[in-house]
C-alpha positions in Angstrom: 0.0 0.0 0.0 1.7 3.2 -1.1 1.3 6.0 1.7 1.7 9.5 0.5 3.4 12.3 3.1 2.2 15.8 3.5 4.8 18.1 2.5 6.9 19.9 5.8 6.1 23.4 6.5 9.6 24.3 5.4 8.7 22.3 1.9 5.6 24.6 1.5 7.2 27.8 1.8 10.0 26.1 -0.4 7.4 26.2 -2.7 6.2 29.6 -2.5 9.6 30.5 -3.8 9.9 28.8 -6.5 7.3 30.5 -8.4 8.8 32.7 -10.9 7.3 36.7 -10.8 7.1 38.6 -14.1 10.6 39.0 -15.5 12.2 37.1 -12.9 11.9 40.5 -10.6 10.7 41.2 -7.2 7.2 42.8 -7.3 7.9 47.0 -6.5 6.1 47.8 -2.8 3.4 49.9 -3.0 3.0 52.3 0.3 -0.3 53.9 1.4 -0.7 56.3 3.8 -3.8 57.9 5.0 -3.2 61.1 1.7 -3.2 58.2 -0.8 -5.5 55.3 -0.1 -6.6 55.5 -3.7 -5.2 51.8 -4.9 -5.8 52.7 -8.4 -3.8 56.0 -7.8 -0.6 53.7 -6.2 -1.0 51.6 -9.3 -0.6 54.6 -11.5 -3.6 53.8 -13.8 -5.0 56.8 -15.6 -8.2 58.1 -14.3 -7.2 56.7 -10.8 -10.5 58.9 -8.9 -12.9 58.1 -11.9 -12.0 54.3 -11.2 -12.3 54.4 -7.6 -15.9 56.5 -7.8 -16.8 53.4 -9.5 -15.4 50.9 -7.8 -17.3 52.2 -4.6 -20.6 52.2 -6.3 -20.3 49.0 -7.6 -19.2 48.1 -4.2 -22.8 49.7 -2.4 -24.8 48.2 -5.7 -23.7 44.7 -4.3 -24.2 45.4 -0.9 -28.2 46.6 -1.5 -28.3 43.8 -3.6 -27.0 41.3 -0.8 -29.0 42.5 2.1 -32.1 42.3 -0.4 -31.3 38.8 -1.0 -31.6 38.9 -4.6 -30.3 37.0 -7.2 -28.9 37.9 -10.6 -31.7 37.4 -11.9 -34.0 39.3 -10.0 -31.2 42.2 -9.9 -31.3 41.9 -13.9 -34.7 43.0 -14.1 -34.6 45.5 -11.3 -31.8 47.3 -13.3 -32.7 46.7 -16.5 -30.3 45.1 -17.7 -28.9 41.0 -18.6 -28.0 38.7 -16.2 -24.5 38.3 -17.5 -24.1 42.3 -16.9 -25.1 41.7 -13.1 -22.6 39.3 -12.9 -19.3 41.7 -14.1 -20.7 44.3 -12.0 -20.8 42.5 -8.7 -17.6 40.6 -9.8 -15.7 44.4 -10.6 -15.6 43.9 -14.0 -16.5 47.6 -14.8 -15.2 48.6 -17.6 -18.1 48.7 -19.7 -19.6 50.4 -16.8 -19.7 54.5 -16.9 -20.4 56.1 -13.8 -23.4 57.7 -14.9 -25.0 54.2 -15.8 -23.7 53.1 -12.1 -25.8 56.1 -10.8 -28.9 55.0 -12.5 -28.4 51.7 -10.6 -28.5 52.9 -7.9 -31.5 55.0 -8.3 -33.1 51.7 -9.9 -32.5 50.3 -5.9 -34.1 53.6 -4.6 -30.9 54.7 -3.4 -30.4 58.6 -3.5 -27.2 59.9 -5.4 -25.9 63.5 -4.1 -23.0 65.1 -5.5 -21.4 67.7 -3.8 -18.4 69.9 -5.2 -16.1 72.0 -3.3 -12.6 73.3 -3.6 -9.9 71.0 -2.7 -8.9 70.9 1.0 -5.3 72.5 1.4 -3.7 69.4 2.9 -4.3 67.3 -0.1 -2.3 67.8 -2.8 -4.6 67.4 -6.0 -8.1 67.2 -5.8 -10.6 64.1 -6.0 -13.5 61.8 -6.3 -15.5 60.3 -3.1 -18.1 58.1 -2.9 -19.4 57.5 0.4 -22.7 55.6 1.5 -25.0 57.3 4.2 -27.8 56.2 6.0 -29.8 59.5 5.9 -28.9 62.4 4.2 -28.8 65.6 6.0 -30.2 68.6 4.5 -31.3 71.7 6.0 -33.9 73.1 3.6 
């Protein structure tokens, strides 16, 4: 009877090693600090707010979506849209995704969009994008 041995702990990280990165090169750190938390902005990719706007929404989209307990399909018709286009969104897969279609989403879930503008803060040194969910706005009228 042949008897098979589970690998040391030593073996696994052995292993670890051994798989090759891109170019045979260390992958470059990336730091964040509390002024750049934008990952899209660390990764240098163009449009780096834009992207992160619409990662966020995508991010509250799947979160309405969850605590509804609603499945693609049911989310498909909500939004008006295919299944298939349910799934890339909740996945991230949002490149066919502008940010005004992401808004109508959300409005689709009854979920108020507000955007507010105002200059840039002095401590940051170029201005951005935020998406943040509320519970409640508040207003004074």
């Amino acid at each position: 009877m042949a008897t098979t041995r589970k690998p040391t702990t030593e073996a696994k990280s052995e292993k670890k090693r051994m798989v090759p990165t891109t170019h045979d090169r260390e992958p470059e750190a990336i730091t964040f600090s509390p002024m750049h938390d934008n990952f899209f902005e660390a990764m240098a990719l163009p449009d780096a707010a834009e992207r992160l706007a619409k990662a966020e929404m995508a991010l509250v989209i799947g979160h309405v979506v969850k605590a509804r307990e609603w499945n693609q399909k049911r989310t498909a018709e909500v939004l008006g849209v295919a299944a298939s286009d349910v799934s890339d969104l909740l996945r991230g897969k949002l490149a066919r995704f502008s940010q005004e279609r992401l808004e109508r989403f959300l409005n689709a879930l009854d979920m108020d969009v507000v955007i507010q503008i105002g200059p840039r803060p002095a401590w940051k040194t170029h201005a951005s994008i935020t998406v943040e969910q509320v519970a409640q706005f508040s207003r004074v009228s």
